[in-house]
LUMGU-23739 format. One record per residue: residue in one letter; y, z, x of N, C-alpha, C in turn; residue number from 0. Coordinates in nm, 4 decimals. Each point is the difference from the previous one (the first is absolute). Example, Ala and Ser with C-alpha at 12.3 -4.5 7.8 and 13.67 -1.06 7.14 Angstrom:
res|n_Y|n_Z|n_X|ca_Y|ca_Z|ca_X|c_Y|c_Z|c_X|n
A|-0.5690|0.7800|1.3190|0.1190|0.0000|-0.0890|0.1200|0.0000|0.0900|0
S|0.1050|-0.0720|-0.0350|0.1190|0.0060|0.0820|0.1090|0.0730|-0.0770|1
***
This chain:
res|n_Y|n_Z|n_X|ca_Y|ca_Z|ca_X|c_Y|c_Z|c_X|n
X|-0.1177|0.0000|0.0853|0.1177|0.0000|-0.0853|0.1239|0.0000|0.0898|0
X|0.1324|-0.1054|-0.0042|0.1008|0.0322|0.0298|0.0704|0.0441|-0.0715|1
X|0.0763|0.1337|0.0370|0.0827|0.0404|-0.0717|0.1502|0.0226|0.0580|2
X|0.1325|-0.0520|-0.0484|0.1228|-0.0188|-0.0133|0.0795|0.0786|-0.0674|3
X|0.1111|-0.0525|-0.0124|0.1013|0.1105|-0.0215|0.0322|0.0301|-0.1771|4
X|-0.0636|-0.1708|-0.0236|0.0267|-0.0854|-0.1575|-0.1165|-0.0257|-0.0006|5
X|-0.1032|0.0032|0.0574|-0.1632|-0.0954|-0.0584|-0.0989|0.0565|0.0957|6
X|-0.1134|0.0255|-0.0974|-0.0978|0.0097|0.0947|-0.1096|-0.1220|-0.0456|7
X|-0.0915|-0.0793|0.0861|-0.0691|-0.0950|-0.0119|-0.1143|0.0424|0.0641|8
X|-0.1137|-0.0485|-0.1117|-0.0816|0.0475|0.0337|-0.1193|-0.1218|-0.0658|9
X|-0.1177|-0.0115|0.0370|-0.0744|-0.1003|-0.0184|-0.0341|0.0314|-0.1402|10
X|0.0032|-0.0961|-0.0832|-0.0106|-0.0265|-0.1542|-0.1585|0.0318|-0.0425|11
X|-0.0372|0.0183|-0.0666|-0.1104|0.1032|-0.0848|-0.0421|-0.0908|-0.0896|12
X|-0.1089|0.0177|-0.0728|-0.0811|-0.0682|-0.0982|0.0675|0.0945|-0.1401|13
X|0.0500|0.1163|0.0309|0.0917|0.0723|-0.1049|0.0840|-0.0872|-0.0166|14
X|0.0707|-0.0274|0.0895|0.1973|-0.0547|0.0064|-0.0225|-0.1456|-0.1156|15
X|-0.1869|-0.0571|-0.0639|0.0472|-0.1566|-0.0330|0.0891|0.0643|-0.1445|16
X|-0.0249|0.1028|-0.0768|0.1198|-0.0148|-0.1433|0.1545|-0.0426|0.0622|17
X|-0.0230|0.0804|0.1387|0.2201|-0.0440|0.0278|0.0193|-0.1030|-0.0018|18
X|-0.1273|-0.0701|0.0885|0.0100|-0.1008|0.0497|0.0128|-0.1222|-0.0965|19
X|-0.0846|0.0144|-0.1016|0.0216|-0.0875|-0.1032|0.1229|-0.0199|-0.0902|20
X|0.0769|0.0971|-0.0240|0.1186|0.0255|-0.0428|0.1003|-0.1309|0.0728|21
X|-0.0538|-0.0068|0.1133|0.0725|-0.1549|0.0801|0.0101|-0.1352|-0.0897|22
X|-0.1479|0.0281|-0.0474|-0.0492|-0.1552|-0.0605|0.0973|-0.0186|-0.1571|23
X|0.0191|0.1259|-0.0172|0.0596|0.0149|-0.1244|0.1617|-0.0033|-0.0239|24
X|0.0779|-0.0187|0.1061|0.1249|-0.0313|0.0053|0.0390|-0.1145|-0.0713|25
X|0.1571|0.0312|-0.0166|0.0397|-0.1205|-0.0787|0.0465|-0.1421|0.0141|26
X|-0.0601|-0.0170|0.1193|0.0315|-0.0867|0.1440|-0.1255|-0.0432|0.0596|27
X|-0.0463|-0.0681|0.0385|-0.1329|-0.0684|0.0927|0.0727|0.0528|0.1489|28
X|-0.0673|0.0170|0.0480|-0.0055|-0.0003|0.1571|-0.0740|-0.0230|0.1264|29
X|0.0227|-0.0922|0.0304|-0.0506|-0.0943|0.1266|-0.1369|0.0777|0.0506|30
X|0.0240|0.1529|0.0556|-0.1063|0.0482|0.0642|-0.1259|0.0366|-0.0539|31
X|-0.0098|-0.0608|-0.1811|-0.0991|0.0198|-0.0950|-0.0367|-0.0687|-0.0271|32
X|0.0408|-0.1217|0.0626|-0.0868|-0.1129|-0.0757|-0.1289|-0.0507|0.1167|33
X|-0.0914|-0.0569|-0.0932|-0.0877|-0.0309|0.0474|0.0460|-0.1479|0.1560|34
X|-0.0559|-0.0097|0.0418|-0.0285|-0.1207|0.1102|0.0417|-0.1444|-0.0633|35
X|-0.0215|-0.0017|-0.0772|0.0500|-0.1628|-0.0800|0.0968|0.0346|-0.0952|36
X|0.0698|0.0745|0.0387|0.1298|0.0559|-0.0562|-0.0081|-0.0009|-0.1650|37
X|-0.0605|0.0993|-0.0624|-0.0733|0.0260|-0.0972|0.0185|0.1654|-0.0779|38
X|0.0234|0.0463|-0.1115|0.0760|0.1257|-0.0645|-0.1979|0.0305|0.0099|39
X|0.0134|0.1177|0.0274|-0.1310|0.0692|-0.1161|0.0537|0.1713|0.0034|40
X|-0.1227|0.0291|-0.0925|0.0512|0.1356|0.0033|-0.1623|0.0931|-0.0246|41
X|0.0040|0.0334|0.1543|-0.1539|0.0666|0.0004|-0.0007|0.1252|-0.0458|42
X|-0.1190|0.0232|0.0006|-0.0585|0.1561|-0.0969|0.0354|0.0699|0.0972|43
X|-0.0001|0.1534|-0.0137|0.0165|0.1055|0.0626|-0.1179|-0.0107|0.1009|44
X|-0.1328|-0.0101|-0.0593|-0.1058|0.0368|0.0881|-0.0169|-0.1512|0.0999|45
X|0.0723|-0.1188|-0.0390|0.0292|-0.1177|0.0822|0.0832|0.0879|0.1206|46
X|0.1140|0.0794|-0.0296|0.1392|0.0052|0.0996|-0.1281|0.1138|0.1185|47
X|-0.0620|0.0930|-0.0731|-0.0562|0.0932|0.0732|-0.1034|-0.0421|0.1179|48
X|-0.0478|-0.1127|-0.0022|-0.0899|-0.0887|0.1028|0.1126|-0.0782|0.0522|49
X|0.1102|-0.0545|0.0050|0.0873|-0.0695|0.0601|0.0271|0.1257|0.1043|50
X|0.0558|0.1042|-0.0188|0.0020|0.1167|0.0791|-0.0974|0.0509|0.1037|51
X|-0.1426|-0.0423|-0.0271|-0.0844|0.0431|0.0555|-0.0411|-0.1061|0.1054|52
X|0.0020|-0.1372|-0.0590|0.0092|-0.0948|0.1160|0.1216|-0.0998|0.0497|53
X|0.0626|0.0740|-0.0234|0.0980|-0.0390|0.0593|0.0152|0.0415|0.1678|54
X|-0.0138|0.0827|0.0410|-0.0042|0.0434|0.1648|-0.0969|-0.1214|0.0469|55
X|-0.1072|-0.0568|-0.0466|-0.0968|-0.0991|0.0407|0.0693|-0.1236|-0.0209|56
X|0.0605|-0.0370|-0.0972|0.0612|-0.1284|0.0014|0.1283|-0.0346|0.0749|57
X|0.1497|0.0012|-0.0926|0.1193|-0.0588|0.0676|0.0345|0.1527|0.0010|58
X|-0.0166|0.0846|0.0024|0.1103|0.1022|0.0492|-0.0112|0.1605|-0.1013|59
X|-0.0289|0.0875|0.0380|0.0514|0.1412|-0.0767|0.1178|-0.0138|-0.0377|60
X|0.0002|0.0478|-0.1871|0.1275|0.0370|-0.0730|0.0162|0.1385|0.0747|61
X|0.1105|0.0476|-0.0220|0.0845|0.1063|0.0050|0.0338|0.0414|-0.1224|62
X|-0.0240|0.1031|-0.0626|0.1217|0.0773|-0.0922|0.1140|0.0613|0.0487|63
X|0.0941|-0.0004|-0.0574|0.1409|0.0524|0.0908|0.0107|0.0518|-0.1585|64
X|0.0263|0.1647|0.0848|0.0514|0.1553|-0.0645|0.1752|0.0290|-0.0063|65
X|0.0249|0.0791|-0.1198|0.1751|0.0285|0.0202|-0.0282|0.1682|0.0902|66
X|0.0938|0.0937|0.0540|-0.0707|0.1344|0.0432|-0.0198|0.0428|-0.1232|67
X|-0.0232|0.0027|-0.1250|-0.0599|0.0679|-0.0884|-0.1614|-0.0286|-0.0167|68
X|-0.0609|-0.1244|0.0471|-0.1168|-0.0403|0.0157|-0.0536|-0.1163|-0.1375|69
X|0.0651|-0.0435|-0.0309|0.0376|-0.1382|-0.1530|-0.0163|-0.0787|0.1199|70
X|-0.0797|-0.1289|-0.0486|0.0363|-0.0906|0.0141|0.0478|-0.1023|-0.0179|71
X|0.0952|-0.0820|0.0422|0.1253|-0.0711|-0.0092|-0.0158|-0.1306|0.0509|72
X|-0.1336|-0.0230|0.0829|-0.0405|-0.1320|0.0229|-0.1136|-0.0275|0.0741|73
X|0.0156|-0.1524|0.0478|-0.1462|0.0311|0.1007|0.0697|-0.1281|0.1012|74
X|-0.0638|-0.0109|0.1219|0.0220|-0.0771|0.1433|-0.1270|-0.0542|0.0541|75
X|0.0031|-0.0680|0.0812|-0.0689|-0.0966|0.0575|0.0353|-0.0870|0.0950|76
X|-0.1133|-0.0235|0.0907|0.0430|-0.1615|0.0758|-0.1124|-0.0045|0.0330|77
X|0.0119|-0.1332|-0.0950|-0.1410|-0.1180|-0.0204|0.0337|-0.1207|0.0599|78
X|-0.1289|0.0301|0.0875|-0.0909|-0.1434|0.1153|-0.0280|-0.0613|-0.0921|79
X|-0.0103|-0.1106|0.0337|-0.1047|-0.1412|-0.0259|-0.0780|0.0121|0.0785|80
X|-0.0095|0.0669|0.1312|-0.1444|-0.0286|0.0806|-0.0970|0.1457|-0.0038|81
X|-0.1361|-0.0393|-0.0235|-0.0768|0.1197|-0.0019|0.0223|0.0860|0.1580|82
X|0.0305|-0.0237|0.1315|0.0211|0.0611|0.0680|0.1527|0.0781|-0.0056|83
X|0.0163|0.0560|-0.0692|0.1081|0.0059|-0.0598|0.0852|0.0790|0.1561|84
X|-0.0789|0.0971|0.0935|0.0805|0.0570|0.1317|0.0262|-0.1207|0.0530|85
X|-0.0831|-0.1587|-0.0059|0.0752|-0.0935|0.1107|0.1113|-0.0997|-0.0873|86
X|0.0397|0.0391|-0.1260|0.1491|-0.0435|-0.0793|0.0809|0.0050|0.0744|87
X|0.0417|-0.1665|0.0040|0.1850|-0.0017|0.0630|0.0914|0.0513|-0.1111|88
X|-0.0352|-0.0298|-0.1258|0.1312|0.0315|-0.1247|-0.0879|0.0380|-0.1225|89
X|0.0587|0.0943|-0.1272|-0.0349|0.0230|-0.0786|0.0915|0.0009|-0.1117|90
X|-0.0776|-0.0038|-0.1178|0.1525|-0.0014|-0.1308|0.0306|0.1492|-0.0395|91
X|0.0956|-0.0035|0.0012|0.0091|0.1818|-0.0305|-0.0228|0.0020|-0.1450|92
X|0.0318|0.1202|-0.0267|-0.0439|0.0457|-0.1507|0.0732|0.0398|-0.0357|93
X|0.0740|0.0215|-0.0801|0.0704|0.1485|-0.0135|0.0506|-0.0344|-0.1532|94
X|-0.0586|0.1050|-0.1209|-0.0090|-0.0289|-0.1366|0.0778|0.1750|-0.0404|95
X|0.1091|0.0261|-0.0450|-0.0008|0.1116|-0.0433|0.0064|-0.0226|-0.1834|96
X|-0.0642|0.0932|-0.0571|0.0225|0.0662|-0.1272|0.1276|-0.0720|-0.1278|97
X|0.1152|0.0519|0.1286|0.0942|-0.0211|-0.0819|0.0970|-0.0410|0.1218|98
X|0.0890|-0.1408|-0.0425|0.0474|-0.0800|0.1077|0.1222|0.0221|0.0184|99
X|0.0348|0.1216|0.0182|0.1688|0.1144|-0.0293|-0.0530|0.0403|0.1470|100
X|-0.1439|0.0060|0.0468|-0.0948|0.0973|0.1618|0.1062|-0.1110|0.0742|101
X|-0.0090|-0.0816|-0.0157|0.0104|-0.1335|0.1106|0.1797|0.0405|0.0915|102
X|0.0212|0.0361|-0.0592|0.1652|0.0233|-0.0130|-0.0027|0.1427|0.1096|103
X|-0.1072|0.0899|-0.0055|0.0517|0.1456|0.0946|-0.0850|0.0052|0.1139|104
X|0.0498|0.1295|0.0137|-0.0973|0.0474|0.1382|-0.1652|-0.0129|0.0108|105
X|-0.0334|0.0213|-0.1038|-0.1423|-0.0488|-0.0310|-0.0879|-0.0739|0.0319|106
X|0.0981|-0.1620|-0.0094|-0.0189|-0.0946|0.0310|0.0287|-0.0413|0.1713|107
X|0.0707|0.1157|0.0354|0.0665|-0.0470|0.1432|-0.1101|0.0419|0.0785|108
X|-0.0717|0.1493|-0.0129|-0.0708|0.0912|0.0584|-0.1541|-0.0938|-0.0437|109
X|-0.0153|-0.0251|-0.0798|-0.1430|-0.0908|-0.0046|-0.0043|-0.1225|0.0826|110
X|0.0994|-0.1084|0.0310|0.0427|-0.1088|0.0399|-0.0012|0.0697|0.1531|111
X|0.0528|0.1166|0.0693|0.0241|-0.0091|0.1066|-0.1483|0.0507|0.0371|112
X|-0.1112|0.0507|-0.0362|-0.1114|-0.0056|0.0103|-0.0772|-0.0869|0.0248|113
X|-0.0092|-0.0826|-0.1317|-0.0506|-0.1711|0.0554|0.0439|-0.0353|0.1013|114
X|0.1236|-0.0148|0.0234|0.0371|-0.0683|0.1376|-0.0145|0.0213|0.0877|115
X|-0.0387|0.0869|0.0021|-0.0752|0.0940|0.1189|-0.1260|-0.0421|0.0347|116
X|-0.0695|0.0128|-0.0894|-0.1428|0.0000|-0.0322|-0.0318|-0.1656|0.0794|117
X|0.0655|-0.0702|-0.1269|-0.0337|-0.1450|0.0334|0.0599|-0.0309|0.1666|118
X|0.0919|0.0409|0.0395|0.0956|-0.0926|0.0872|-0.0584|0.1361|0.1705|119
X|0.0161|0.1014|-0.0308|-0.0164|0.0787|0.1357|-0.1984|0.0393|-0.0074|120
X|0.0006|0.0575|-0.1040|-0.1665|0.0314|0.0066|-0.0823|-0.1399|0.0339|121
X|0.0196|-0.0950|-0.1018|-0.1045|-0.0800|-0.0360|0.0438|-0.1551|0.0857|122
X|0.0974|0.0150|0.0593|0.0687|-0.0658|0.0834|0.0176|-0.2033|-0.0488|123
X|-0.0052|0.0167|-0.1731|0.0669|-0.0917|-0.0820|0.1405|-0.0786|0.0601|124
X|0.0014|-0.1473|0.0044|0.1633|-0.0906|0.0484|0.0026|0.0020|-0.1196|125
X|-0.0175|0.0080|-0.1281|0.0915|-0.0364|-0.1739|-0.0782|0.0660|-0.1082|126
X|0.0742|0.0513|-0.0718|-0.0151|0.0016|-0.1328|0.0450|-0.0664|-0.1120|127
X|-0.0431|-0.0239|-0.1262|0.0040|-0.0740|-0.1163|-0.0124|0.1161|-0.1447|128
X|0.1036|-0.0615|-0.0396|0.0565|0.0062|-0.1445|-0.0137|-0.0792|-0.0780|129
X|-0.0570|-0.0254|-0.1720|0.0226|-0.0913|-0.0480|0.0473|0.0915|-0.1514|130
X|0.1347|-0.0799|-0.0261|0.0378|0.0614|-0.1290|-0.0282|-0.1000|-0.1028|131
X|0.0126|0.0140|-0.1191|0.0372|-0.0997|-0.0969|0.1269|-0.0016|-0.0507|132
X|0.0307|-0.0612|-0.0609|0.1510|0.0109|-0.0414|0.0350|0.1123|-0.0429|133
X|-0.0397|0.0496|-0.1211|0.0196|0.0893|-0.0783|-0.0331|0.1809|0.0848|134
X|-0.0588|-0.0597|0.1370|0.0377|0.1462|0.1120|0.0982|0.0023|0.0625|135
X|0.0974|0.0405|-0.0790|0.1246|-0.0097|0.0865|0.0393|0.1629|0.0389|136
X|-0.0266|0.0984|-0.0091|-0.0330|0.0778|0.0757|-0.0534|0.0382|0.1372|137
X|-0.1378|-0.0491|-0.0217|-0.0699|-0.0206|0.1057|0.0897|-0.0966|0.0796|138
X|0.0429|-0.1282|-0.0209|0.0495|-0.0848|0.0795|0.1505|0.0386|0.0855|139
X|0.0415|0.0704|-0.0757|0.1591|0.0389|0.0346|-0.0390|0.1064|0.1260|140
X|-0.1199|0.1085|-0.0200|-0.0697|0.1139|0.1011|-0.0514|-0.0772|0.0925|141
X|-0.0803|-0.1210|0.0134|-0.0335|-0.0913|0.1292|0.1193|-0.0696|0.1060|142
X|0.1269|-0.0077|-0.1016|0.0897|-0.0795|0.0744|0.0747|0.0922|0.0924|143
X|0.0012|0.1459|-0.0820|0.0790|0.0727|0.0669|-0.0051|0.1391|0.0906|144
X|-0.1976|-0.0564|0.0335|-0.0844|-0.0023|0.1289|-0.0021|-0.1019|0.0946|145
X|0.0825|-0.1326|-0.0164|-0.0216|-0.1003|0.0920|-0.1089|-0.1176|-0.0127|146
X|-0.0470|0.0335|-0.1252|-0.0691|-0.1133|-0.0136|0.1034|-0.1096|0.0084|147
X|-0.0286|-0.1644|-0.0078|0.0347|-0.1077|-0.0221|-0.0908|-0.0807|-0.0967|148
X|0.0866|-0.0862|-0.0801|-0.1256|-0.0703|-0.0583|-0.0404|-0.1333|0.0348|149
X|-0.1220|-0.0202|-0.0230|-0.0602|-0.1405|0.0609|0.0087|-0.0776|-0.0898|150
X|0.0239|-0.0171|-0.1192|-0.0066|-0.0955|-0.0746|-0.0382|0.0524|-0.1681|151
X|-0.0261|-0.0833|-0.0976|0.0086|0.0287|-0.1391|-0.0822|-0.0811|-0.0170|152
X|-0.1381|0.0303|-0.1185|-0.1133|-0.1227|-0.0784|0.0263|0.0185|-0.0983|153
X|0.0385|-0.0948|-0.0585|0.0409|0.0066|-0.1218|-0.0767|-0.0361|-0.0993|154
X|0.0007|0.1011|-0.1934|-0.0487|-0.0344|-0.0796|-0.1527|0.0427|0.0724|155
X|-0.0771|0.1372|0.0693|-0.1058|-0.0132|0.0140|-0.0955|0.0791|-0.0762|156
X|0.0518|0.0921|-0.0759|-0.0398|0.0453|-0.1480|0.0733|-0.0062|-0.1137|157
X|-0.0755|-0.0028|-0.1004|0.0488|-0.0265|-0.1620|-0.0537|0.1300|-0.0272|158
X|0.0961|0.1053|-0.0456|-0.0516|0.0945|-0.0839|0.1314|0.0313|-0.0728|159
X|-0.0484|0.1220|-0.1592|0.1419|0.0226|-0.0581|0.0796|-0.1142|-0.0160|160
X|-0.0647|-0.0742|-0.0430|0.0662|-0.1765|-0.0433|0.0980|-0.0328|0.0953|161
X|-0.0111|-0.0132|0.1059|0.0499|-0.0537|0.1179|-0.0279|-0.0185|0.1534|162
X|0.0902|-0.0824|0.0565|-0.1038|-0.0438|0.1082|0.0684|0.1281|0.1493|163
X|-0.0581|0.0513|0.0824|0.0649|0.0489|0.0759|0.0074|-0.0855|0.1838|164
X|0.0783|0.0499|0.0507|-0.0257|-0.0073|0.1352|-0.0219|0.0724|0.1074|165
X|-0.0333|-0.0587|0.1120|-0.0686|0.1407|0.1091|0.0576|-0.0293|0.0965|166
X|0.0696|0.1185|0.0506|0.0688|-0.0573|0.1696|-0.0772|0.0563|0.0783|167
X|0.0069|-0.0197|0.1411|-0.0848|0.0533|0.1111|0.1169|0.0296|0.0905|168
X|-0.0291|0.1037|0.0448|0.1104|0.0989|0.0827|-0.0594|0.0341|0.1270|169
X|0.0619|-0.0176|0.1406|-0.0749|0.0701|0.1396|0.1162|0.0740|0.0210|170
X|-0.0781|0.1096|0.1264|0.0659|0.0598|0.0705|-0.0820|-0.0101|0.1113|171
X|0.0635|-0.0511|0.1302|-0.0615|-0.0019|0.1015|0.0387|0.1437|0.1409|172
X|-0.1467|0.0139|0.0459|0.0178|0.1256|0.0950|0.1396|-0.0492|0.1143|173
X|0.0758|0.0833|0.0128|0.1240|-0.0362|0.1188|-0.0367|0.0297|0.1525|174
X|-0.1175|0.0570|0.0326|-0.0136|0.0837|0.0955|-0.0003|0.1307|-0.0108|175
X|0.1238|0.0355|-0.0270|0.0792|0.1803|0.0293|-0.1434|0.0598|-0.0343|176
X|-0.0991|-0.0737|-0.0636|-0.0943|0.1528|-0.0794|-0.0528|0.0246|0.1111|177
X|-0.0454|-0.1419|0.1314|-0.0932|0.0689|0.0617|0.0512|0.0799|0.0982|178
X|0.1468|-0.0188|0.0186|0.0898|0.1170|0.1161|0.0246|0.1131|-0.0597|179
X|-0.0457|0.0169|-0.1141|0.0172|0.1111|-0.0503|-0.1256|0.0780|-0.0175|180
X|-0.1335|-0.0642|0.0179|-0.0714|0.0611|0.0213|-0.0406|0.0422|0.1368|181
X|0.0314|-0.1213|0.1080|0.0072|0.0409|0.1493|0.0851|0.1104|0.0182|182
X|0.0692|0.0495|-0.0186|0.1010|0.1054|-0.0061|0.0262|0.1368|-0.0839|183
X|-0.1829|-0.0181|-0.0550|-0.0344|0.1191|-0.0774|0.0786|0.0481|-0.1294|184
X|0.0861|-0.1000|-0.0385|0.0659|-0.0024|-0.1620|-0.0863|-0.0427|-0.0879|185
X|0.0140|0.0816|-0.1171|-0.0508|-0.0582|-0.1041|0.0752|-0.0458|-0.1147|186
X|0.0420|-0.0788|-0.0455|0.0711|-0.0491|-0.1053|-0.0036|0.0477|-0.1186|187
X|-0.1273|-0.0201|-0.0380|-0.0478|0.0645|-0.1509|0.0215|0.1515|-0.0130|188
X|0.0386|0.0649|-0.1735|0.0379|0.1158|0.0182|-0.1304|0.0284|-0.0052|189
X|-0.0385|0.1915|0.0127|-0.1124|0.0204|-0.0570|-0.1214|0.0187|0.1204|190
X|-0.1002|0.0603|-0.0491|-0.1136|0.0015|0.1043|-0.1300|-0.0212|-0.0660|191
X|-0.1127|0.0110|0.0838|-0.0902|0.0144|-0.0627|-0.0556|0.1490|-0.0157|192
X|-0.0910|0.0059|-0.0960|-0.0535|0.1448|-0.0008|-0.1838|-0.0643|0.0160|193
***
């Protein structure tokens, strides 16, 4: 478990699939739920509870991310495409909260400076990936003003809620500083492990 000043994160549970589903149920589609052929579904509880369980084997362990009262408020990730997932140059991050008011505070800053950590000094990642849809403009406004950039827009690549949406793809590429900052015994990310 890392725990912070605003969040503690901790690896997601076969308990956590009711929160988790609460995602699927927003009033908004969002990019990091859809299936691979860019596709809405909305799985069972006891579906979300095996996604949890193999998930460490496939593209990547969810995270639940805690407020200090111990609620949870969202969940994180960074998902490989490659099953060797320690020899990943880049991964797509995750980052889904509850309610999209998180994206805006410290919450969001203290989870984000974790990943970046994780991906860019631990796991020694050159990029990460974002993909919003239109209608994440939350999420998208919180990627830009981490430094993402965006790569481009596909347009019209789901129809749901009688309309068509679009998906941008967002990087952030490693600058260096992480690894002089780890040569130099800094750690970036707040928080430790226990």
């Amino acid at each position: 478990m890392i725990r912070g000043t605003h969040a503690a994160i901790r690896t997601a549970e076969p308990d956590d699939a009711p929160q988790f589903q609460q995602l699927y149920h927003s009033a908004t589609p969002r990019s990091a739920l859809l299936t691979r052929l860019r596709e809405v579904i909305i799985p069972t509880v006891d579906e979300l509870e095996e996604v949890f369980v193999q998930s460490e084997k496939n593209s990547g362990p969810f995270y639940a991310i805690e407020d200090k009262e111990g609620t949870i408020r969202g969940f994180c990730s960074l998902r490989t495409a490659s099953q060797m997932r320690e020899a990943a140059f880049y991964a797509e991050l995750v980052l889904l909260f509850l309610d999209d008011n998180d994206y805006g505070g410290a919450l969001a800053r203290e989870v984000y400076e974790w990943l970046h950590y994780w991906a860019f000094v631990e796991r020694r990642m050159t990029k990460l990936i974002i993909h919003c849809l239109d209608c994440e403009t939350a999420l998208r406004e919180w990627a830009v003003s981490v430094g993402f950039e965006s790569d481009g827009v596909q347009r019209e690549v789901l129809f749901t809620q009688g309309r068509w949406h679009n998906i941008e793809a967002l990087t952030l590429f490693a600058t260096g500083d992480e690894n002089r900052a780890e040569r130099e015994g800094l750690k970036t990310g707040n928080g430790h492990s226990e």
